[in-house]
TIMI-2910 file (N, C-alpha, C, CB; in pm, 1 decimal, decimal comma, always signed):
<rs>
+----------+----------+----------+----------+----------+----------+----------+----------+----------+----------+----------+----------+------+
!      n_x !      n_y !      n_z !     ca_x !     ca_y !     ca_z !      c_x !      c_y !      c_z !     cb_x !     cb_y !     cb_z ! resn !
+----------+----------+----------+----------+----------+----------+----------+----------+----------+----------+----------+----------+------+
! +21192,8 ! +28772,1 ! +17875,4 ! +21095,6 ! +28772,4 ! +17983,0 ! +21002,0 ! +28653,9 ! +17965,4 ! +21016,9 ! +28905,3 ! +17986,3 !  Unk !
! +20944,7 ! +28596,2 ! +18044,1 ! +20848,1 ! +28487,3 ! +18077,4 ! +20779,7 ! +28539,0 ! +18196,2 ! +20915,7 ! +28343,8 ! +18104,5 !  Unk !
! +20627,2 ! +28525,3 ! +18128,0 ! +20510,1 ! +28570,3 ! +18233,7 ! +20447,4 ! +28418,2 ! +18341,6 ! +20355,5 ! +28643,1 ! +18115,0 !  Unk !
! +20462,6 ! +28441,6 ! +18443,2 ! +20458,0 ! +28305,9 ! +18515,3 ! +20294,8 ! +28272,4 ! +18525,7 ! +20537,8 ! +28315,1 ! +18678,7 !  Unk !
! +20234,1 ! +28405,4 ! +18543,2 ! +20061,3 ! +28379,7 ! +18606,0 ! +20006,6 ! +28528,2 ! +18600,7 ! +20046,2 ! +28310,1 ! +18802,3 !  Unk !
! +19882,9 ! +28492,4 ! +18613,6 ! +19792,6 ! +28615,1 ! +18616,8 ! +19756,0 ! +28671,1 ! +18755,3 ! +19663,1 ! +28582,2 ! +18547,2 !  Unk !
! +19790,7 ! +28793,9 ! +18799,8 ! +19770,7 ! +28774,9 ! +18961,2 ! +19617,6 ! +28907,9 ! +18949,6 ! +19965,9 ! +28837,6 ! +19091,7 !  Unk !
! +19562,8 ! +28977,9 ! +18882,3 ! +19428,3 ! +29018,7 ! +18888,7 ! +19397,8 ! +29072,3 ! +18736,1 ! +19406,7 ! +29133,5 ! +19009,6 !  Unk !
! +19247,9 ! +29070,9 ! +18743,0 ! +19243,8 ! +29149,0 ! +18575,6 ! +19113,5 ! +29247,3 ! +18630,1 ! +19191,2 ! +29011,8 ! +18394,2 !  Unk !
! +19065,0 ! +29347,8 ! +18597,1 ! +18985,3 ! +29445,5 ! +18588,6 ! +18869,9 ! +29441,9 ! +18490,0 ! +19058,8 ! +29543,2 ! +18569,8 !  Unk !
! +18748,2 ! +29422,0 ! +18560,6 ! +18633,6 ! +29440,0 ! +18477,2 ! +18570,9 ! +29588,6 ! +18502,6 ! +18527,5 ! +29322,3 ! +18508,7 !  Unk !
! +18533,2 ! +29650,8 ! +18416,4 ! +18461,0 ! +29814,1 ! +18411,2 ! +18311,8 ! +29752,0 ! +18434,1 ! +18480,7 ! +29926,3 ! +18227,7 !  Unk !
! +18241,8 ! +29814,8 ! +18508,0 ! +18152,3 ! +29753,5 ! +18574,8 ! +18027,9 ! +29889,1 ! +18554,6 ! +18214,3 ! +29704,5 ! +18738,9 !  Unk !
! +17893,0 ! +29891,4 ! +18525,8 ! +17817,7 ! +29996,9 ! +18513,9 ! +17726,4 ! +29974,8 ! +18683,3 ! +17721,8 ! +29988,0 ! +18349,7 !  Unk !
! +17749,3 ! +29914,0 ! +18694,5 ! +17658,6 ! +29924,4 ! +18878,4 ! +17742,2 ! +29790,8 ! +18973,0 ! +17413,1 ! +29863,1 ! +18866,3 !  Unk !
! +17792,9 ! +29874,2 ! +19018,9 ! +17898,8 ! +29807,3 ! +19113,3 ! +17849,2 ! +29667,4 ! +19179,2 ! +17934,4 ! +29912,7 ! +19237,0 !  Unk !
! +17717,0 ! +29690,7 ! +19303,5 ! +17644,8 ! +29642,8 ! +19371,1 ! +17551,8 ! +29530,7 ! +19300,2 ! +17590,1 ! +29742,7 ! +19426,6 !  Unk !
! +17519,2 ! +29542,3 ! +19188,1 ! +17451,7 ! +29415,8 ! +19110,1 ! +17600,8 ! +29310,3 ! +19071,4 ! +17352,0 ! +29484,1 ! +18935,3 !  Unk !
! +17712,3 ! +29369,7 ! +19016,6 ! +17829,9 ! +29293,0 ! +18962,1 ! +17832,3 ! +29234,5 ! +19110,8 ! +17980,5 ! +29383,7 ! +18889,6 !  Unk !
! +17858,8 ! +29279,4 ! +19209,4 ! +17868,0 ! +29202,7 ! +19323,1 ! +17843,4 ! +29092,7 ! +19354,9 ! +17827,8 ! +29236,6 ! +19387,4 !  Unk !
! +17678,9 ! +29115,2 ! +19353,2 ! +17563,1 ! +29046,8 ! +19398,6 ! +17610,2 ! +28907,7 ! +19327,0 ! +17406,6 ! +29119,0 ! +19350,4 !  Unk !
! +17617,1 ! +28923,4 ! +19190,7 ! +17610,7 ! +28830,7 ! +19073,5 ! +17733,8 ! +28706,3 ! +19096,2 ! +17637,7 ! +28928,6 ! +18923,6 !  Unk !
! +17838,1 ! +28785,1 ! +19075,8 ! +17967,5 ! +28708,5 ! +19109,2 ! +17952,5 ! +28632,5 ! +19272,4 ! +18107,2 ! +28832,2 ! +19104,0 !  Unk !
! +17916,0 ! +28701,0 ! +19374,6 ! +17941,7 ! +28662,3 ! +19518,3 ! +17808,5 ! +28537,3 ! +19513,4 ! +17922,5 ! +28818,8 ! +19651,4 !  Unk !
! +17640,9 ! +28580,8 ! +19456,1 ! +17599,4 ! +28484,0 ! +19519,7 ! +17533,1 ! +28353,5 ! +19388,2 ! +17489,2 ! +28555,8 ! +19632,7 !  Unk !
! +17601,7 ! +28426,5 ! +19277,8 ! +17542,2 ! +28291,2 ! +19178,5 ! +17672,2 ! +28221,7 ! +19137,8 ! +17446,2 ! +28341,2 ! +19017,5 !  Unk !
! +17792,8 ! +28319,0 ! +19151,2 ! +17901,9 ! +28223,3 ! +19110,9 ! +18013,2 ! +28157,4 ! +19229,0 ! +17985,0 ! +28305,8 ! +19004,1 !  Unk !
! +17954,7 ! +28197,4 ! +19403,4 ! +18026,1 ! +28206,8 ! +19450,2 ! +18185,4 ! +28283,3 ! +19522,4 ! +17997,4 ! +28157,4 ! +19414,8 !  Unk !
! +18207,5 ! +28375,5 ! +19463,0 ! +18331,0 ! +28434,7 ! +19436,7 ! +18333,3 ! +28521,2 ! +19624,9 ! +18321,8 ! +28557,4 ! +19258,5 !  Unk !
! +18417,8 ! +28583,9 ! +19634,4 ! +18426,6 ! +28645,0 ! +19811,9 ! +18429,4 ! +28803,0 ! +19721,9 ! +18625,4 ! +28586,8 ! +19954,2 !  Unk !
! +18374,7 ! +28886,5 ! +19791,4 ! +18404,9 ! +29019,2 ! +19754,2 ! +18461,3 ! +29086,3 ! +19905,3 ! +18260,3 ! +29097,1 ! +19683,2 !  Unk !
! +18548,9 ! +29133,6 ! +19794,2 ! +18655,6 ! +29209,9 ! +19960,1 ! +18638,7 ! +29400,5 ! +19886,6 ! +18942,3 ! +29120,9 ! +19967,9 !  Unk !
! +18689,1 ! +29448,1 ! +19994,9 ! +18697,8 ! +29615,9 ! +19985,8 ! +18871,6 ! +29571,5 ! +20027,1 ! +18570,7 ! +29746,4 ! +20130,6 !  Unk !
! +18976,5 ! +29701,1 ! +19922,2 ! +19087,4 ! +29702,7 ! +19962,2 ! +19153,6 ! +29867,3 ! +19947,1 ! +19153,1 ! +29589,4 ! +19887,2 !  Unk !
! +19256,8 ! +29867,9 ! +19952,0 ! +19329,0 ! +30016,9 ! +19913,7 ! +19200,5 ! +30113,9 ! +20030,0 ! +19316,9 ! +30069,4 ! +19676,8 !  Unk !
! +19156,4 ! +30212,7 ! +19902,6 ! +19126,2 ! +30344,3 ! +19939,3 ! +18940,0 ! +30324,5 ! +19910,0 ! +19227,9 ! +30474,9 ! +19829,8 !  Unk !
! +18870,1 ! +30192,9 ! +19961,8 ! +18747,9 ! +30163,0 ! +19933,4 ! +18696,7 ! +30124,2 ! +19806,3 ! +18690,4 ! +30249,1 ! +19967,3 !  Unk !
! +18836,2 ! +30082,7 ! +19719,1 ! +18828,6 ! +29997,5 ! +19645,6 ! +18746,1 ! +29879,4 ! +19678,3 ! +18935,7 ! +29976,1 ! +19621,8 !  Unk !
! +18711,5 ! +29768,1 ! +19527,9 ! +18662,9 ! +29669,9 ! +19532,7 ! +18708,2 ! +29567,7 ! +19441,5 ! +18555,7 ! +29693,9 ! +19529,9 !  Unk !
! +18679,7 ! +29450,8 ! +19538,3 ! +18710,6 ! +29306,9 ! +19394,8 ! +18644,7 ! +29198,8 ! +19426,3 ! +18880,6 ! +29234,2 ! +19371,0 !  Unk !
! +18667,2 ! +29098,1 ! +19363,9 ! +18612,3 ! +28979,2 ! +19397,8 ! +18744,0 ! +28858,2 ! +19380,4 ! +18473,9 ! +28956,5 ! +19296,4 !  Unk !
! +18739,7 ! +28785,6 ! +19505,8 ! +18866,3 ! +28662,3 ! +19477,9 ! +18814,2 ! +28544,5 ! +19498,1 ! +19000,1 ! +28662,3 ! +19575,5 !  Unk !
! +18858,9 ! +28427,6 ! +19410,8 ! +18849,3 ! +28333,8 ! +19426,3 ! +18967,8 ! +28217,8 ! +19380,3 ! +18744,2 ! +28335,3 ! +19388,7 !  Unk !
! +18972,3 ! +28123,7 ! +19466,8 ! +19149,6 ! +28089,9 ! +19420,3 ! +19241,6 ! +28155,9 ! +19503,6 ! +19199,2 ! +28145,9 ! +19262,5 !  Unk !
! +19311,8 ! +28128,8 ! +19393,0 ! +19470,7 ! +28275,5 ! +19406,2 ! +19417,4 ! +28345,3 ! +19282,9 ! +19700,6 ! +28211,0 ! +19370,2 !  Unk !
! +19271,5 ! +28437,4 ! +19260,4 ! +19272,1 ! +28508,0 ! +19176,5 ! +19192,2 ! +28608,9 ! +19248,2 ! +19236,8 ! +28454,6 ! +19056,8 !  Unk !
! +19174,1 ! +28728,7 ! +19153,9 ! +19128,6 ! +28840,5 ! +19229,8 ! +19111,0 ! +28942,7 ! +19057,6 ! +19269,7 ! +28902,2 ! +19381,5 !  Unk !
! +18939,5 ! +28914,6 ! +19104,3 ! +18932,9 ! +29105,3 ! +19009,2 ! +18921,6 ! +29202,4 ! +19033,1 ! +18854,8 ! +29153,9 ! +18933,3 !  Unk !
! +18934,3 ! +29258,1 ! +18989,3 ! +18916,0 ! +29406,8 ! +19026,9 ! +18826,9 ! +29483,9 ! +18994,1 ! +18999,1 ! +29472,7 ! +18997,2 !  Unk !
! +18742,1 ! +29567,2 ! +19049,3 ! +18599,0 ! +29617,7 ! +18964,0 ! +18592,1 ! +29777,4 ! +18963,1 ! +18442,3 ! +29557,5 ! +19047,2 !  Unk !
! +18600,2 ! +29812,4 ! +18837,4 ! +18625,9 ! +29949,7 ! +18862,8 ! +18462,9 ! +30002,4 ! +18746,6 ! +18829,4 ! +30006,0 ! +18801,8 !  Unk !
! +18436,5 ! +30131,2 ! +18808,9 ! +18304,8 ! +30173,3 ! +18794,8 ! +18321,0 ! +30270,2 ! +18655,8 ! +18247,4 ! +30252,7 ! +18940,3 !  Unk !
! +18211,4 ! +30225,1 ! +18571,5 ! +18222,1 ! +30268,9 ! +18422,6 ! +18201,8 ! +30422,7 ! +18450,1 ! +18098,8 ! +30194,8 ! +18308,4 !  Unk !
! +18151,2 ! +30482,3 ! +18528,7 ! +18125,0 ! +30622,0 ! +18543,5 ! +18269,3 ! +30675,9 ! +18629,5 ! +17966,6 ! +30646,7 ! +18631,2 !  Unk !
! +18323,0 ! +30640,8 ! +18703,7 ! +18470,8 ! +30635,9 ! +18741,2 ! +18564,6 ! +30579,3 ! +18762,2 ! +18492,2 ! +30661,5 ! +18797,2 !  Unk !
! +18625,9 ! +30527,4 ! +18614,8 ! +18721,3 ! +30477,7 ! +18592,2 ! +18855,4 ! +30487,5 ! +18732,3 ! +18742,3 ! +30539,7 ! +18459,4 !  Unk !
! +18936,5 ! +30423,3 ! +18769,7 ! +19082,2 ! +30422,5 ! +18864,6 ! +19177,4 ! +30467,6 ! +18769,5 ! +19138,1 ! +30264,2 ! +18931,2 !  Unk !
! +19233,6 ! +30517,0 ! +18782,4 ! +19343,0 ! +30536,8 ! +18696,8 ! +19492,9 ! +30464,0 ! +18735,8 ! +19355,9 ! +30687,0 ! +18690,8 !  Unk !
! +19571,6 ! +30358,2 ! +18679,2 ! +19573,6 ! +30362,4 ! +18522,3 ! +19462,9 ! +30343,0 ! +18480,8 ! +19653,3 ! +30273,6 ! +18453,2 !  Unk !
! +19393,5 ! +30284,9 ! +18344,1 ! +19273,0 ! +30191,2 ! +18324,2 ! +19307,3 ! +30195,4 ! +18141,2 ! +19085,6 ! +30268,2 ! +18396,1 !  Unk !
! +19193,3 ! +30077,1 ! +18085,1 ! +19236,8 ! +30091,6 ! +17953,1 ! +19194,0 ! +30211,4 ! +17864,9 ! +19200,1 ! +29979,8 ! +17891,7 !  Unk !
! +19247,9 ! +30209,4 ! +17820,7 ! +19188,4 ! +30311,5 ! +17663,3 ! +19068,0 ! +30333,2 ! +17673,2 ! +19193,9 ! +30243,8 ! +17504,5 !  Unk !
! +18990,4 ! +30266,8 ! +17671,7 ! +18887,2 ! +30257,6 ! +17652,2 ! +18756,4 ! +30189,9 ! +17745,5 ! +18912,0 ! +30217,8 ! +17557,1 !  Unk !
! +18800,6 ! +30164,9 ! +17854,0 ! +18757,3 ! +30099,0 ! +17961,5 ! +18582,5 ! +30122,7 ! +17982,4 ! +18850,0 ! +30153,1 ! +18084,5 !  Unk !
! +18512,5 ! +29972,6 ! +17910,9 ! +18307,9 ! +29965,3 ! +17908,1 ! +18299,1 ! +29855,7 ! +17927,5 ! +18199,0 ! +29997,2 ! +17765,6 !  Unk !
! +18198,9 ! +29846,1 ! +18032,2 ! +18134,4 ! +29763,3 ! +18089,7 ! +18099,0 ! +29650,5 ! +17966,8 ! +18019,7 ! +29835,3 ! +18163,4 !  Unk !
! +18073,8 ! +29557,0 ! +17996,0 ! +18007,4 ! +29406,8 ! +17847,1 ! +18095,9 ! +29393,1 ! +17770,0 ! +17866,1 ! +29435,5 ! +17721,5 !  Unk !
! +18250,1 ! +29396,6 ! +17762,2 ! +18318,2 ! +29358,8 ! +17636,8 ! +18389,7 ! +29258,8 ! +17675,7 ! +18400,0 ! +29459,0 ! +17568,5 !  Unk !
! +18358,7 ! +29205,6 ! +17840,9 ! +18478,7 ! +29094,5 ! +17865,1 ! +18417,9 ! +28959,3 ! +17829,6 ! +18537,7 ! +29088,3 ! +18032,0 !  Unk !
! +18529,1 ! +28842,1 ! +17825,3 ! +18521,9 ! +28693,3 ! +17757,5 ! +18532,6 ! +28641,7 ! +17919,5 ! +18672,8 ! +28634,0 ! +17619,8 !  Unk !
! +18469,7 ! +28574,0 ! +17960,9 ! +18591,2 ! +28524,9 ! +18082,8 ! +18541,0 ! +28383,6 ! +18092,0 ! +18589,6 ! +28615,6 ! +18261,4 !  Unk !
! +18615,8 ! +28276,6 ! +18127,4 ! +18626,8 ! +28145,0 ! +18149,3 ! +18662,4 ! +28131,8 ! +18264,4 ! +18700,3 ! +28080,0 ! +18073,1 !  Unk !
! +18550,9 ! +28043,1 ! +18388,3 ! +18609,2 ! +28031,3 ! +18529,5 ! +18610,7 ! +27870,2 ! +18547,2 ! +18510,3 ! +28116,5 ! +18654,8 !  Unk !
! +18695,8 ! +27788,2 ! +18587,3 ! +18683,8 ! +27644,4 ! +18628,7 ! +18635,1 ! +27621,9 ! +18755,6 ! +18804,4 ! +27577,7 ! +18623,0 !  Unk !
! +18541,4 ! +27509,8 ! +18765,2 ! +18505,9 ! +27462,8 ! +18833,8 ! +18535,5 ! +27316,1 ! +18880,5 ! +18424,0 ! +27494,0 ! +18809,0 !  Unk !
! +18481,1 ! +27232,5 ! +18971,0 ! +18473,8 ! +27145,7 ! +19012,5 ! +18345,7 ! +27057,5 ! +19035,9 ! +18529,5 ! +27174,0 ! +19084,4 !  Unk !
! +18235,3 ! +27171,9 ! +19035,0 ! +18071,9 ! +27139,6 ! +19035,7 ! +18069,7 ! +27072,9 ! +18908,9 ! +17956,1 ! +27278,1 ! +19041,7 !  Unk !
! +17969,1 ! +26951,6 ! +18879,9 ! +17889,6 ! +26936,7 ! +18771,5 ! +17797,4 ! +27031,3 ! +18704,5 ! +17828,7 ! +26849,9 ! +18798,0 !  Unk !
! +17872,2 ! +27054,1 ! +18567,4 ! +17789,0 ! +27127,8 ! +18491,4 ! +17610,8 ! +27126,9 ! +18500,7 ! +17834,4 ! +27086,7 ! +18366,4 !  Unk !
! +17624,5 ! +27018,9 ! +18524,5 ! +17454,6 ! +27001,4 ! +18519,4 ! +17395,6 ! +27116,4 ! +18609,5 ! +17395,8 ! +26838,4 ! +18587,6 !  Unk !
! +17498,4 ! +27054,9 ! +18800,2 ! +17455,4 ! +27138,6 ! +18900,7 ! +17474,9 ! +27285,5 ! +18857,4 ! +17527,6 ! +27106,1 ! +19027,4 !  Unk !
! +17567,1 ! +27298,0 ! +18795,5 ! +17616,7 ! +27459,6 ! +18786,9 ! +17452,7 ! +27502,0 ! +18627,5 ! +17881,6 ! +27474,2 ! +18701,5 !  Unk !
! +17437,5 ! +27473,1 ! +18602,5 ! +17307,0 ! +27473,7 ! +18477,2 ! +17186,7 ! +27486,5 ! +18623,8 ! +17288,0 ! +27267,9 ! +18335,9 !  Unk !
! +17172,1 ! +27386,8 ! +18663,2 ! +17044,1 ! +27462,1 ! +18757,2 ! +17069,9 ! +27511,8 ! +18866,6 ! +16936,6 ! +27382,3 ! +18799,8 !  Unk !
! +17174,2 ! +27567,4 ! +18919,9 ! +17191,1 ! +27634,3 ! +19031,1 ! +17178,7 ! +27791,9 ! +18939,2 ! +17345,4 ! +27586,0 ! +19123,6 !  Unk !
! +17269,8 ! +27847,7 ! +18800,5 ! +17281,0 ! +27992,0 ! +18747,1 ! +17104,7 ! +27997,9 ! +18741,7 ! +17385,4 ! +28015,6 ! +18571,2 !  Unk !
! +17039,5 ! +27830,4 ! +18693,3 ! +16866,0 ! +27890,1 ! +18679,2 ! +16758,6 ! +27903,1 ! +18754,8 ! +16798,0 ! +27831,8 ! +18606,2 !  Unk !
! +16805,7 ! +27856,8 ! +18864,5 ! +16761,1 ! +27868,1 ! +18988,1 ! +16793,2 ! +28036,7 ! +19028,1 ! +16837,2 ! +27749,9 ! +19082,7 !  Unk !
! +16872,3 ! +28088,6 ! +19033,5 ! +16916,1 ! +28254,1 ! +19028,5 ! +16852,1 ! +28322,0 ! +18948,3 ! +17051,0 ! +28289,2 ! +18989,8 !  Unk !
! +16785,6 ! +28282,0 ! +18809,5 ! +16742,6 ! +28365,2 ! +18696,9 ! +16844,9 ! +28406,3 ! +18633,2 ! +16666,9 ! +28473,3 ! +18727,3 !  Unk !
! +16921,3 ! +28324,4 ! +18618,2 ! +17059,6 ! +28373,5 ! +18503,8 ! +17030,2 ! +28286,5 ! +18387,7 ! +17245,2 ! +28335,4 ! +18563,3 !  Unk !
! +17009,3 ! +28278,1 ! +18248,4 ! +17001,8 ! +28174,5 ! +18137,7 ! +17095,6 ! +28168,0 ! +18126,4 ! +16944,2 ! +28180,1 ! +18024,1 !  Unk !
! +17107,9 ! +28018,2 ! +18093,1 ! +17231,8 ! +27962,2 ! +18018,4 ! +17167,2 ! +28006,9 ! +17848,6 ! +17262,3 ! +27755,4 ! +18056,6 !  Unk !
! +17276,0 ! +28053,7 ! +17858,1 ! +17274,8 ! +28022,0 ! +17696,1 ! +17346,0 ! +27969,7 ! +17593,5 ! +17265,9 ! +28100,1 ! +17645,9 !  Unk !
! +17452,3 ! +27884,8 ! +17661,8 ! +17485,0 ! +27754,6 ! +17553,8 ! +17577,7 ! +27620,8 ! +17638,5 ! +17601,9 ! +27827,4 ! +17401,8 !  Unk !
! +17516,2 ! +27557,6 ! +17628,2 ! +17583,6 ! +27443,1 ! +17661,9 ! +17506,7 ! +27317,7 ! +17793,2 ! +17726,3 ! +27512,6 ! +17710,6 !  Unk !
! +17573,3 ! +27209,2 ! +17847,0 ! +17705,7 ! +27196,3 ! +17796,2 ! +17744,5 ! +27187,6 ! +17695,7 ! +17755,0 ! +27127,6 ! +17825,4 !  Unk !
! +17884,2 ! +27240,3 ! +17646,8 ! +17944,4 ! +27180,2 ! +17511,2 ! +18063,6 ! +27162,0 ! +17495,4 ! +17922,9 ! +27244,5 ! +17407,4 !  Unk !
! +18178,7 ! +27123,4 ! +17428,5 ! +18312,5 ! +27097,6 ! +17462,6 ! +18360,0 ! +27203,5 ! +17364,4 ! +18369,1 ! +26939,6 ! +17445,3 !  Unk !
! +18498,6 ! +27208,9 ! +17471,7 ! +18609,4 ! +27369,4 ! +17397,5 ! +18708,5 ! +27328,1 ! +17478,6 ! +18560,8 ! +27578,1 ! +17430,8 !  Unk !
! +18843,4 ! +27381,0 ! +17437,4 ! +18912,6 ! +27419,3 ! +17434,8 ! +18970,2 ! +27478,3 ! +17491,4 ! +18907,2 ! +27432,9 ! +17391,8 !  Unk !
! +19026,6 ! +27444,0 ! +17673,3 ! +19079,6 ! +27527,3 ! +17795,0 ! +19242,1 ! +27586,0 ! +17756,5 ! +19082,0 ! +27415,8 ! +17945,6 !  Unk !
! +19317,6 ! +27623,2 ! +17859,8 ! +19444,8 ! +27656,9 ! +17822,6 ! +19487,3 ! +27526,3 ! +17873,0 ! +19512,5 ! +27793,2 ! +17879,3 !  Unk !
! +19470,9 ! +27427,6 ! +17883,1 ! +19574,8 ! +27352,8 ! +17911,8 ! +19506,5 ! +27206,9 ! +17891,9 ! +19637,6 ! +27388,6 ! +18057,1 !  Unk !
! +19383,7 ! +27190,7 ! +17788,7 ! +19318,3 ! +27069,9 ! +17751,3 ! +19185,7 ! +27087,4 ! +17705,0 ! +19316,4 ! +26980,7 ! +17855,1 !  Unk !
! +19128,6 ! +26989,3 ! +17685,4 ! +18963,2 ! +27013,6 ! +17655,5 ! +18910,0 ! +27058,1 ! +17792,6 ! +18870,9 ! +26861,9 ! +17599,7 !  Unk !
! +18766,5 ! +27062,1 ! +17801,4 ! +18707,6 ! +27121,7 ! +17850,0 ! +18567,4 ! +27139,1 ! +17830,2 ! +18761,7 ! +27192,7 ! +17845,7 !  Unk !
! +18454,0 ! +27127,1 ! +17903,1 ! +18294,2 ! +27107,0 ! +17907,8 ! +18267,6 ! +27241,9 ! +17927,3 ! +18223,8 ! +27005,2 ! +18028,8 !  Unk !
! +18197,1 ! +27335,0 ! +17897,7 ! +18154,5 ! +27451,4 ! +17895,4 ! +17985,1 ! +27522,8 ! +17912,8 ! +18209,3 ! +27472,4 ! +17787,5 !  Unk !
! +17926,7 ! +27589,8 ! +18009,0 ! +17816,7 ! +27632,1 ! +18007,6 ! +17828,9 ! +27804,9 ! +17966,3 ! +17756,3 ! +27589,2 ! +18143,0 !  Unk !
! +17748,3 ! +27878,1 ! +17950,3 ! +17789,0 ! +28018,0 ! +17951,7 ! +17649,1 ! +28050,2 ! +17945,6 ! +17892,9 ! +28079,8 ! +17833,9 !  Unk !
! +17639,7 ! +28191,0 ! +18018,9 ! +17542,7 ! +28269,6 ! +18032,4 ! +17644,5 ! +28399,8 ! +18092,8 ! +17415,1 ! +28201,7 ! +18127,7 !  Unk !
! +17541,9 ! +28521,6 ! +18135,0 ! +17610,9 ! +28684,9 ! +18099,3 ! +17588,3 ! +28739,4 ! +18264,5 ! +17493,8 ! +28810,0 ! +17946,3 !  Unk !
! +17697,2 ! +28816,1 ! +18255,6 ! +17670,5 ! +28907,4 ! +18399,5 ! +17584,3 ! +29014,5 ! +18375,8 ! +17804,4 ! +28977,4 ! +18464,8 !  Unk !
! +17576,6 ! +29119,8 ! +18490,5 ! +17428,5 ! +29160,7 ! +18441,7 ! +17511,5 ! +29266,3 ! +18412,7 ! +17276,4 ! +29175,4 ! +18540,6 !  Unk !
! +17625,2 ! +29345,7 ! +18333,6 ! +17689,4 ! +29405,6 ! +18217,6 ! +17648,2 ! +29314,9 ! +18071,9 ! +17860,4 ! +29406,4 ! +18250,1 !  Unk !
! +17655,9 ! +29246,3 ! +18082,4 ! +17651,4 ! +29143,3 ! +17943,6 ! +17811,2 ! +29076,0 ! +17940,0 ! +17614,9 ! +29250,5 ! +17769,1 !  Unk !
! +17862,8 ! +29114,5 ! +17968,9 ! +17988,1 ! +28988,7 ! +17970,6 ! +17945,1 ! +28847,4 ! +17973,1 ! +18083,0 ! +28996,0 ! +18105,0 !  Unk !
! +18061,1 ! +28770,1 ! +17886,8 ! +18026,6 ! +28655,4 ! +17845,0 ! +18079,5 ! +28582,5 ! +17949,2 ! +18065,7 ! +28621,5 ! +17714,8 !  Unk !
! +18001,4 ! +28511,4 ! +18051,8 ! +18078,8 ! +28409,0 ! +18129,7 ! +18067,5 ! +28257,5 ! +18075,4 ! +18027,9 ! +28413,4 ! +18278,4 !  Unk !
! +18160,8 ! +28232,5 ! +18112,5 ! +18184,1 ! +28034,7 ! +18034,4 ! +18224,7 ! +28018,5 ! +18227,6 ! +18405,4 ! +27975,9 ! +17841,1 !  Unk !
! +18115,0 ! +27896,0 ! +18224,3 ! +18158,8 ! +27805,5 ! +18316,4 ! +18218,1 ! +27662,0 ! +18289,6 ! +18060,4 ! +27793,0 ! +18388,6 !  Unk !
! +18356,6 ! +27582,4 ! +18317,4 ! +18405,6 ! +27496,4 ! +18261,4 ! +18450,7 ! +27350,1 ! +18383,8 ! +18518,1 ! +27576,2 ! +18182,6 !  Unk !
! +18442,2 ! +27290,2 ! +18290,6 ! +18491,9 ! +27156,0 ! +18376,3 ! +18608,8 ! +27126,1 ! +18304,4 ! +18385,7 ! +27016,8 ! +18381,2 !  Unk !
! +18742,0 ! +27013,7 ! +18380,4 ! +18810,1 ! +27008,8 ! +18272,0 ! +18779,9 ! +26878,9 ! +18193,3 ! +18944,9 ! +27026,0 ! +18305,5 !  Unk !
! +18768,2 ! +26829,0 ! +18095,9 ! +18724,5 ! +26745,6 ! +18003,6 ! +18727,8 ! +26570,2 ! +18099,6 ! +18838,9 ! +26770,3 ! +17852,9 !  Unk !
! +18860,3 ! +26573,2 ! +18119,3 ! +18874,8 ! +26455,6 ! +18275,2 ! +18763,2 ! +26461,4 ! +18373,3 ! +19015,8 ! +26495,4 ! +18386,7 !  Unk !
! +18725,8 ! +26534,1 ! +18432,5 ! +18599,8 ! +26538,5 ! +18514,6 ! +18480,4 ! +26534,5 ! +18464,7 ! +18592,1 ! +26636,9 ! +18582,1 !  Unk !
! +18437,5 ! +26553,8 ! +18325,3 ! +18271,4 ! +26527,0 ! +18240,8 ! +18248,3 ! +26391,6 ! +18264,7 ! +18259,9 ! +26550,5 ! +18052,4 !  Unk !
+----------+----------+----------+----------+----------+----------+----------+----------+----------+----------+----------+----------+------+
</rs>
């Protein structure tokens, strides 16, 4: 078997309507309603899925809590802009820019937290710094 792409991943979310807020108006992202009043957020050809720490969807993981996700999103904005646009929102950065390590090259990196605490990394790819 060979996995070609990622087509959605699921964040456990403790207040639906703030994860929203956060993703749709500081990171941009579209939030859609699907299925049975489900929710997600897409951007790209990507799509998450947000399922509520007090009622899990079933399947879901083992263990499925809000603040344990890593996530890395690419951009095209200048870090700089993307640094005072999250502080302009009241989101802190709390590290960067700094260079790392994408899946497919270097990479410029900012990060600050959703309002779960998940770690968001905002990235450029190293060619565009």
């Amino acid at each position: 078997m060979k996995i070609d792409s990622l087509d959605h991943l699921v964040l456990t979310v403790e207040n639906l309507d703030a994860s929203i807020a956060f993703y749709t108006q500081v990171l941009g992202m579209e939030a859609i309603t699907f299925g049975e009043g489900r929710r997600a957020l897409v951007f790209g050809r990507q799509k998450i899925n947000l399922h509520p720490a007090s009622a899990p969807i079933r399947p879901h993981a083992r263990r499925p809590l809000a603040g344990s996700a890593d996530l890395c999103f690419l951009t095209s904005t200048p870090l700089e802009e993307v640094a005072a646009q999250l502080e302009a929102c009241g989101v802190a950065v709390e590290e960067g820019p700094v260079p790392r390590t994408g899946a497919t090259g270097p990479i410029r990196s900012v990060y600050c937290r959703d309002p779960d605490g998940n770690l968001v990394e905002i990235a450029n790819p190293a060619r565009m710094a």
